[in-house]
C-alpha positions as CSV (number, residue, x, y, z in Angstrom):
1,X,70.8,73.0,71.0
2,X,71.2,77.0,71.0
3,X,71.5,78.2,74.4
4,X,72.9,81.4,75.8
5,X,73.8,81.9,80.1
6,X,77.2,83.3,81.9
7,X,80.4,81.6,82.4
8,X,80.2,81.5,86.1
9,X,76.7,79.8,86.1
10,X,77.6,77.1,83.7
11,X,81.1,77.0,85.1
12,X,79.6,76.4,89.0
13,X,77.1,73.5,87.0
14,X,80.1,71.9,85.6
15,X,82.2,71.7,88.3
16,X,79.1,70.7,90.6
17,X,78.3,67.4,88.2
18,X,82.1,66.8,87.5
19,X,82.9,65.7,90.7
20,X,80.3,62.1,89.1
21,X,82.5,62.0,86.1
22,X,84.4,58.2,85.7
23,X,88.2,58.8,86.1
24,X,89.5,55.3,84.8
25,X,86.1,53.7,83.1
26,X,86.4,51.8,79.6
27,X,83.1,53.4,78.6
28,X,84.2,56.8,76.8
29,X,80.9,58.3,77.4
30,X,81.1,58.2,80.9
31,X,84.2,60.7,81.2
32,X,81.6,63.2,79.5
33,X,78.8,65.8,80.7
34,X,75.4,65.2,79.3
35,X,73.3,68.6,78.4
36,X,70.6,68.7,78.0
37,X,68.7,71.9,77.0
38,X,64.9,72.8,78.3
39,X,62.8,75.7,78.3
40,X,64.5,77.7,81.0
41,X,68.0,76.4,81.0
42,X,69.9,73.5,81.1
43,X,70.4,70.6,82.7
44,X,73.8,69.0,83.1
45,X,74.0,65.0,84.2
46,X,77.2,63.0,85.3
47,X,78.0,59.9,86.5
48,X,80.3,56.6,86.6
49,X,77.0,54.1,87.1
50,X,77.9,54.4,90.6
51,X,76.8,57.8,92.1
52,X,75.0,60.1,89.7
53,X,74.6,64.1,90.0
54,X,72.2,66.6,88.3
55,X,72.1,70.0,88.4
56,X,70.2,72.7,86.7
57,X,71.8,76.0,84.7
58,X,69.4,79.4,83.9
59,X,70.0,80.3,80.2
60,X,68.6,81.8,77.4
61,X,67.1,78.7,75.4
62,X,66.9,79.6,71.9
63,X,66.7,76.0,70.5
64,X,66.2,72.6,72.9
65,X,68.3,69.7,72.6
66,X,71.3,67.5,73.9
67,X,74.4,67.0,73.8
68,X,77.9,65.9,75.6
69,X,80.8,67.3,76.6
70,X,84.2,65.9,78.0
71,X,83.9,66.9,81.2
72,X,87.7,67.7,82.1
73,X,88.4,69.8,79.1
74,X,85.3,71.7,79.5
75,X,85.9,72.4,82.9
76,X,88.9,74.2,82.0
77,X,88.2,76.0,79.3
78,X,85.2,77.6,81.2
79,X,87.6,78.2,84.2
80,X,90.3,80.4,81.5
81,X,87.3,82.3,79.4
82,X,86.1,85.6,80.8
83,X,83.8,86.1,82.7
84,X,81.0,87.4,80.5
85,X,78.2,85.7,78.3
86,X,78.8,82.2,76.8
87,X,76.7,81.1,73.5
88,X,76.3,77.0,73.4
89,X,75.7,75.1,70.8
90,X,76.0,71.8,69.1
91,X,76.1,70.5,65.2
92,X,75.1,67.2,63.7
93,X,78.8,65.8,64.3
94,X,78.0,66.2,68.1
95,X,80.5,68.7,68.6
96,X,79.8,71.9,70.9
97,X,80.5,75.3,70.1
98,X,81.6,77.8,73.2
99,X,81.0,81.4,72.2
100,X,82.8,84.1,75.0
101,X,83.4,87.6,73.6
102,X,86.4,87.2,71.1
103,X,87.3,83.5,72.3
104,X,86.1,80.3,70.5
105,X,86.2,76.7,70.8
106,X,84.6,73.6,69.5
107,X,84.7,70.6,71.9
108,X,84.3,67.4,70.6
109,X,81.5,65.7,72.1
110,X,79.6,62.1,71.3
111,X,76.1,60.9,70.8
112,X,73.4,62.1,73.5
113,X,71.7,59.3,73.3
114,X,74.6,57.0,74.2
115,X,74.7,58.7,77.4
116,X,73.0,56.2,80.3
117,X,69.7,57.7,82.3
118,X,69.9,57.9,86.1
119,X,68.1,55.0,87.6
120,X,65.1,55.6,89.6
121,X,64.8,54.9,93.8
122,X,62.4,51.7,93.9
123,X,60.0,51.0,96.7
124,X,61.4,54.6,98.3
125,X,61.4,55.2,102.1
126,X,61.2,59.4,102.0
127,X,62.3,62.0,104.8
128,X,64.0,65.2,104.9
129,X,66.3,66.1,107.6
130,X,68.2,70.0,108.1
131,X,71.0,70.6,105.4
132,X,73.4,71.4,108.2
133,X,72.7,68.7,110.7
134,X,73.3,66.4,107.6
135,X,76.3,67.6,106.9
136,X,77.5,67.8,110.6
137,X,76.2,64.3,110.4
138,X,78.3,63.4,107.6
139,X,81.3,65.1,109.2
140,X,81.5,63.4,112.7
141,X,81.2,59.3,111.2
142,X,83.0,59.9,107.9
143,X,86.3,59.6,109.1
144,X,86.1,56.5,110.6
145,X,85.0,54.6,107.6
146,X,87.4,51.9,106.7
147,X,89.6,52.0,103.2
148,X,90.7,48.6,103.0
149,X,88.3,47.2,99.9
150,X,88.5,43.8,101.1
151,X,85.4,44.5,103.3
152,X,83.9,46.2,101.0
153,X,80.6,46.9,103.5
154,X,82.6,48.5,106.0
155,X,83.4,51.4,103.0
156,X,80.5,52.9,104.0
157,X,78.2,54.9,106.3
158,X,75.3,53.0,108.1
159,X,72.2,55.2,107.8
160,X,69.2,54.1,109.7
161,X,65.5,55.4,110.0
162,X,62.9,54.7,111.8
163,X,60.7,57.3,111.3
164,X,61.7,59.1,114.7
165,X,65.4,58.8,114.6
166,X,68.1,59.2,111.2
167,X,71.2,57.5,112.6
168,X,74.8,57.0,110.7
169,X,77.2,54.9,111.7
170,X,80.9,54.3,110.6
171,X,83.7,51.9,111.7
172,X,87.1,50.4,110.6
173,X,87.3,48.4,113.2
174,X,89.2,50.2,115.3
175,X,87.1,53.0,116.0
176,X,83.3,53.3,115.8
177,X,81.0,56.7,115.3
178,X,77.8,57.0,115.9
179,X,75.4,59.9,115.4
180,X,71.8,60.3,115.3
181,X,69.3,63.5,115.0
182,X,65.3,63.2,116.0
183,X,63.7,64.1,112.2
184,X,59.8,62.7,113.2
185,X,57.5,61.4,115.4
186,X,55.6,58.2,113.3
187,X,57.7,55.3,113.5
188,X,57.9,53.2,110.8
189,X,56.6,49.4,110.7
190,X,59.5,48.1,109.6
191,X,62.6,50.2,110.2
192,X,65.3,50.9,106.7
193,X,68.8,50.4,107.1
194,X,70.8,51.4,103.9
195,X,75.0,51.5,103.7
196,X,75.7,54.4,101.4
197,X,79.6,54.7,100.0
198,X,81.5,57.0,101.5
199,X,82.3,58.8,98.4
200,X,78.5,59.4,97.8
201,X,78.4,60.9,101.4
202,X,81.8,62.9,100.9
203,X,79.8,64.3,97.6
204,X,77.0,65.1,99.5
205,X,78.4,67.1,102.1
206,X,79.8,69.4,99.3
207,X,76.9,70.0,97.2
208,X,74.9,70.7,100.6
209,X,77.8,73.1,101.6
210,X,76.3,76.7,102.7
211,X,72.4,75.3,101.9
212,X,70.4,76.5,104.5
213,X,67.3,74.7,104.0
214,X,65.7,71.4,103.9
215,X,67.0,68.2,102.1
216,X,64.8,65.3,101.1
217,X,66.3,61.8,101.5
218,X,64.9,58.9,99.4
219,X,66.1,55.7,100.2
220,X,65.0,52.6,97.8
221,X,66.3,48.9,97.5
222,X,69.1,49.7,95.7
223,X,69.6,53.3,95.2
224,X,69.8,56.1,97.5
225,X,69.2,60.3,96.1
226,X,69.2,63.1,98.2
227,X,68.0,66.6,96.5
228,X,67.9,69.8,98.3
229,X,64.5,71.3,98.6
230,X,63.6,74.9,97.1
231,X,67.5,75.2,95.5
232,X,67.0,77.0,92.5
233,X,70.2,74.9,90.9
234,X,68.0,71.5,91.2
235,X,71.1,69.9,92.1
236,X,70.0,66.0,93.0
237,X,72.8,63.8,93.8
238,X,71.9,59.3,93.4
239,X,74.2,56.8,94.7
240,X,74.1,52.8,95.1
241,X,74.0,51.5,98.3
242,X,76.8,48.7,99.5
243,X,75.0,45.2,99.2
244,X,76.2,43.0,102.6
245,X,75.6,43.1,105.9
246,X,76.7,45.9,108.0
247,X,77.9,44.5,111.4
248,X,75.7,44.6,114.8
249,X,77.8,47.7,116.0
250,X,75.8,47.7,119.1
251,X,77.2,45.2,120.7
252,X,80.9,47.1,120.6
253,X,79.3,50.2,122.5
254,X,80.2,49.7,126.0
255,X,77.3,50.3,128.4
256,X,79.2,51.0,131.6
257,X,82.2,52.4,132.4
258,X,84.3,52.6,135.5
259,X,86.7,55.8,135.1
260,X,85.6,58.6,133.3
261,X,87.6,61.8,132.3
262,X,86.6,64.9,131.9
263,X,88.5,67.7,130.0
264,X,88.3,70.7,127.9
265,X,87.9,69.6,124.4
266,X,90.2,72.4,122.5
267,X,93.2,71.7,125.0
268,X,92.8,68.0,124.9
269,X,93.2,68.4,120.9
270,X,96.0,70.7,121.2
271,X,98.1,68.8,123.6
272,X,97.6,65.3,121.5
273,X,98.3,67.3,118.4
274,X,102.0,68.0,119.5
275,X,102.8,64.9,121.4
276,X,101.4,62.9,117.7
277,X,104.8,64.4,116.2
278,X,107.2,62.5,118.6
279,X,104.6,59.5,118.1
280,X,104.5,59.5,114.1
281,X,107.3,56.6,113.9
282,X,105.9,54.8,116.3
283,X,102.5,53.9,115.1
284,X,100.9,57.2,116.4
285,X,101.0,55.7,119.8
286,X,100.2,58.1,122.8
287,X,100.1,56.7,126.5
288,X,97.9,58.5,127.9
289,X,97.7,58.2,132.4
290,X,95.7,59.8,135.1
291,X,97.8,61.6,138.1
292,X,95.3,64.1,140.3
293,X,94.1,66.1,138.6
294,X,96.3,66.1,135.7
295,X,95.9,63.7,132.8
296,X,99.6,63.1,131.3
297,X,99.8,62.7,127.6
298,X,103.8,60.9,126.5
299,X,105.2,59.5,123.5
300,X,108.6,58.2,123.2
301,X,110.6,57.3,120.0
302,X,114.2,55.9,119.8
303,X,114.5,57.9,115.9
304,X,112.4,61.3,117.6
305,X,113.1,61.8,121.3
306,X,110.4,62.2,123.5
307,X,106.7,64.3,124.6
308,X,105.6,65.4,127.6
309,X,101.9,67.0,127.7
310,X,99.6,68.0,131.1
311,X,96.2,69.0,130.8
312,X,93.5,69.4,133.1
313,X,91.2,66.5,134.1
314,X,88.1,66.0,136.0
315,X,88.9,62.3,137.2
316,X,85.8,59.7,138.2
317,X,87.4,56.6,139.3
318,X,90.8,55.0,139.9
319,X,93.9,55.9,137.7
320,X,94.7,54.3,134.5
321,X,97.0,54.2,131.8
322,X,96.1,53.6,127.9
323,X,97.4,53.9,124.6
324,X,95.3,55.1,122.1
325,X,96.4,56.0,118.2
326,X,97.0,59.8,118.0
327,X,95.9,60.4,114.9
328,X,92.2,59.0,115.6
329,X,92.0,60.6,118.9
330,X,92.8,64.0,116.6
331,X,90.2,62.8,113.9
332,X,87.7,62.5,117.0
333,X,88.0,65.5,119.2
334,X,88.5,67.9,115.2
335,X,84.5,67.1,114.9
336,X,83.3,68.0,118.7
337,X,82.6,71.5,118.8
338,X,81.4,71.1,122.7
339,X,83.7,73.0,125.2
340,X,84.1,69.7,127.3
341,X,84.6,65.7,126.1
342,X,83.9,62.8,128.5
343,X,86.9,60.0,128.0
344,X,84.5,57.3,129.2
345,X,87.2,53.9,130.7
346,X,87.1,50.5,131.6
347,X,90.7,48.9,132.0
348,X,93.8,49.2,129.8
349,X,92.6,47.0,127.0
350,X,89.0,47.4,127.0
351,X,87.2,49.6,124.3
352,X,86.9,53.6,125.2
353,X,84.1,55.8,124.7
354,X,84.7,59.9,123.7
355,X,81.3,61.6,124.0
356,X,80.8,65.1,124.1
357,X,80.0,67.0,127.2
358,X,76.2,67.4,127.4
359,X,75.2,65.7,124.1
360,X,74.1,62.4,123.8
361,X,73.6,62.6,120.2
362,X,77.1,61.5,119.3
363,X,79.8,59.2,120.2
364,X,82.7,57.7,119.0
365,X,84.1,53.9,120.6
366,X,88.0,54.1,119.9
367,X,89.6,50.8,120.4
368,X,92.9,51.3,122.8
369,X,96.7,50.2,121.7
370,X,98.9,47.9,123.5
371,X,101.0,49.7,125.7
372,X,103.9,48.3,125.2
């Protein structure tokens, strides 16, 4: 392999794939890059056998071949060198030569062929769907995915398709999200449901960053990619899906409610974010009441002292009083970007609906606190 291309674009490819690289695995191989050289550049592969990216790197290919790199140390070497022309090549004990102006280094890498292909998508169900709605997609369920390993389904995002409607859905249990985006007019015989890790979606959302254009979504038995169409970097990102059963969230959505509040989203936000600080020793717990047309926000902690927050509220119904968690009423209202949130209510105890204010492509279920 005798390549030649700049340090930023091999740089950007690097720390694109890195992100795949195993931090803890056994296998030595897995904490390394694989290159591989073609005619118009390079191609650079990571992954831990869980999630898998590709990207592709324009160069000058003076000789084809492969060969591996550690990914950390590679990463920042390329991130000190200047930023000019970098010469890459490889010997026969697998090591890589980086040529950059007056600096030099040899990085030790290990056999190519050692290094394990990306699986295929089997018996794929194919769509593409807007680079920015996914990402907003990924952005307003992600946070509500649980951490707790024990259930390991629930450590992912639900996507469904039905060849009208791409849904997600996320839930810890405490809080559901649910968003869904029209992306065709055939529906499918038999509708795919597919639980992707969250990491793989967290991963996503960053390669898709500032795309602007279309991304096509395979998703197979086992494996789900997603490679933006027309980017000249041919990044392609591959993930497993979470075998189990993803629980019937339906049935958690309420479908009536008998209070609903009304109120502007970015005051709402700012009013819970400064009452959270009085609640953070007491298990983020706001009471939240109804009084006219005021909707009081308190918290009260023996070690912290007390809040006091009014905001304006467009009341439907009787008044209540709830407790909800502060910080997932802030994770909630971060990702609405409509002026105005419905706070959709039942009783005290009941499950609570936050929907934005003429949308009905998103919701998010929050499950209230005791009150005492």
């Amino acid at each position: 392999m005798k390549v030649t291309t700049t340090r930023k674009e091999l740089l950007e490819g690097v720390q694109t794939v890195a992100h795949a690289v195993s931090g803890r695995s056994s296998l030595p191989i897995l904490q390394h890059i694989h290159l591989n050289a073609e005619e118009d550049g390079v191609k650079l592969t990571a992954t831990d056998l869980e999630i898998g990216i590709e990207c592709f790197v324009p160069a000058a290919v003076e000789m084809p071949g492969e060969a591996t790199v550690p990914a950390r140390l590679t990463q920042e070497v390329l991130s000190s060198l200047p930023d000019a022309e970098v010469k890459m090549s490889d010997d026969a004990t697998h090591a890589v030569q980086l040529l950059c102006e007056r600096s030099e280094y040899k990085l030790l890498g290990l056999p190519p062929a050692e290094y394990p292909s990306l699986p295929e998508v089997s018996d794929a169900t194919s769509f593409t769907v807007p680079a920015d709605t996914l990402k907003e997609m990924i952005k307003q369920t992600i946070f509500a995915v649980s951490t707790e390993e024990t259930r390991a389904i629930l450590t992912g995002v639900l996507v469904e398709y039905d060849g009208v409607t791409l849904r997600m859905v996320a839930t810890d249990t405490h809080r559901l999200t649910v968003r869904s985006h029209p992306v065709g007019v055939n529906a499918l015989e038999t509708p795919i449901a597919a639980v992707i890790p969250a990491r793989a979606m967290n991963e996503l959302a960053r390669i898709v960053g500032d795309y602007e254009g279309e991304v096509e979504v395979q998703i197979g038995k086992n494996q789900a990619s997603f490679r933006p169409v027309d980017d000249p970097r041919r990044t392609f990102l591959i993930t497993r899906l979470i075998d189990g059963q993803f629980p019937a969230y339906q049935r958690v959505i309420p479908t009536a409610y008998t209070k609903r509040l009304t109120l502007a989203t970015e005051e709402f936000l700012r009013a819970v974010r400064r009452a959270s600080l009085v609640a953070r020793d007491i298990s983020n717990r706001l009471i939240l009441s109804t009084n006219g047309e005021y909707l009081i926000i308190e918290a009260e902690s023996g070690q912290s002292g007390k809040a006091h927050e009014e905001v304006e509220v467009v009341r439907e119904g009787d008044d209540i009083t709830v407790a909800f968690n502060a910080r997932y009423l802030i994770d909630v209202l971060n990702v609405i970007d409509s002026e105005g949130v419905h706070l959709e209510l039942t009783e005290s105890l009941r499950p609570a609906v936050i929907r934005p204010v003429d949308q009905d492509n998103y919701l998010c279920v929050l499950m209230p606190m005791a009150l005492t």
